[in-house]
C-alpha positions as CSV (number, residue, x, y, z in Angstrom):
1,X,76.5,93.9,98.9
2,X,75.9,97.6,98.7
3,X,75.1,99.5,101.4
4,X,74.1,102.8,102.1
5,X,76.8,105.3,104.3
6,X,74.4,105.9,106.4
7,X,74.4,102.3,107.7
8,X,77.9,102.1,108.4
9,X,79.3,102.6,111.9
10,X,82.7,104.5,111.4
11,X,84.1,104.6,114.9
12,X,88.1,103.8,114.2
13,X,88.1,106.7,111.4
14,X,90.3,108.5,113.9
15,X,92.5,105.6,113.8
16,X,93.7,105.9,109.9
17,X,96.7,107.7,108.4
18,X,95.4,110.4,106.4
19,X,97.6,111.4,103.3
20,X,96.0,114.2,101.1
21,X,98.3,113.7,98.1
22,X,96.7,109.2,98.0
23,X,93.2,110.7,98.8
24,X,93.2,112.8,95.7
25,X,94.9,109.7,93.7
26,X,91.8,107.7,94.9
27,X,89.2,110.5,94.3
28,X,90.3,110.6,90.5
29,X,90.7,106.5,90.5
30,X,87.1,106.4,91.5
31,X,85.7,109.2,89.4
32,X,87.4,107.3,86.4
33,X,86.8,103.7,87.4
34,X,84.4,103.3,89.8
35,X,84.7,101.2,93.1
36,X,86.9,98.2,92.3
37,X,87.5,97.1,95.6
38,X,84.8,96.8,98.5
39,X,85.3,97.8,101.8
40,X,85.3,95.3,104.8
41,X,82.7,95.3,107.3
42,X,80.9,93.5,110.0
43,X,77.8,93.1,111.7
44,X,77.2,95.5,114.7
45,X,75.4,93.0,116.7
46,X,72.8,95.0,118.9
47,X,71.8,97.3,115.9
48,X,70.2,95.6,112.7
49,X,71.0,97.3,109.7
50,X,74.2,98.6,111.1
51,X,78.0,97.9,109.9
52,X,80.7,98.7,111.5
53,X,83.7,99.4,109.1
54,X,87.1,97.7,109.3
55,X,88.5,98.9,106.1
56,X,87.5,101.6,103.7
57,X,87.3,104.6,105.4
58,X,89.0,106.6,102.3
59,X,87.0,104.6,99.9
60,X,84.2,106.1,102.1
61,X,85.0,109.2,102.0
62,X,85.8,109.5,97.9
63,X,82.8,108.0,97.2
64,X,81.1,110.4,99.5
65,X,83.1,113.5,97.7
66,X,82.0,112.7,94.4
67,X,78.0,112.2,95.5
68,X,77.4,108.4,95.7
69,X,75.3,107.2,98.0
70,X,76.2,103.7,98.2
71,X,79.4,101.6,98.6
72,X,80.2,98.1,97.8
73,X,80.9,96.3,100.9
74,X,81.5,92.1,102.0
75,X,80.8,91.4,105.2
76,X,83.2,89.4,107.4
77,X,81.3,86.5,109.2
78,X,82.8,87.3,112.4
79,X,82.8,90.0,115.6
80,X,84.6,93.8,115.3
81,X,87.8,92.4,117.8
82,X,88.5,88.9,115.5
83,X,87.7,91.4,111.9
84,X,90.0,94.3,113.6
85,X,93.1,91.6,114.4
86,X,93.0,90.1,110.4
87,X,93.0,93.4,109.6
88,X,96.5,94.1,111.9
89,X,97.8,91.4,110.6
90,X,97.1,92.1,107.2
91,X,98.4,95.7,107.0
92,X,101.9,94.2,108.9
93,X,102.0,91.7,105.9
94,X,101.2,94.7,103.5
95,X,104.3,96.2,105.4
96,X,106.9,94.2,104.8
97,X,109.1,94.1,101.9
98,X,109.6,90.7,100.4
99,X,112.9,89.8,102.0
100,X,111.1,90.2,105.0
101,X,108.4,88.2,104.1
102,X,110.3,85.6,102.5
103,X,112.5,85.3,105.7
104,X,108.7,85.5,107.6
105,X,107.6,82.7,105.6
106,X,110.3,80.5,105.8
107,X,110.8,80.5,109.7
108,X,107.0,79.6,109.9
109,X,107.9,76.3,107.4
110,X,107.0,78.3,103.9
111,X,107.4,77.2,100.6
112,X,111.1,76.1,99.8
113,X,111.5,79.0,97.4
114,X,112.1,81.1,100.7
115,X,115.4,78.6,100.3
116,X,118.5,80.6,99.9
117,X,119.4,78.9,96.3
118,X,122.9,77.0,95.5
């Protein structure tokens, strides 16, 4: 779906890392390539039209730099707390390394290859 920035809520913005030296990776990514992934948003549920972001904010931003006026979004069929705890979890997965993952995985009954082999 695209929407137009200025029908997205940005309210955690504040929240996010900022890292000048990615932002300028992602600025020429996007000037070369074009959006490949769309950011994640939700309904805001007493303002029609309205999405509040959960992740994109530097997409956001790029796009903004380089004069777009639209961004690719999907919409999560849920509310902002249930959207902003997958996306938590999500950068903690994103944070491990795979050892740690593979040990994650395996004390929650994952696939046998988190087995330590013979």
């Amino acid at each position: 779906m695209q929407l137009e920035f200025h029908q997205l809520d940005r309210r955690h913005e504040h929240l996010r890392m900022r890292n000048p030296q990615r932002q300028r990776q992602l600025l020429a990514s996007l000037a070369a390539s074009g959006q490949q992934t769309p950011i994640v948003v939700v309904t805001v549920s007493d303002r029609p039209g309205r999405y509040l972001v959960i992740d994109g904010y530097k997409r956001i931003a790029a796009l903004q730099q380089l004069g777009r006026d639209t961004v690719e979004a999907v919409v999560w069929p849920m509310n902002e707390v249930q959207a902003l705890v997958l996306d938590v979890r999500g950068e903690l997965w994103n944070s491990l390394n795979l050892n740690e993952k593979l040990k994650t995985s395996h004390r929650f009954g994952g696939p046998a290859i988190c087995q330590k082999s013979r």
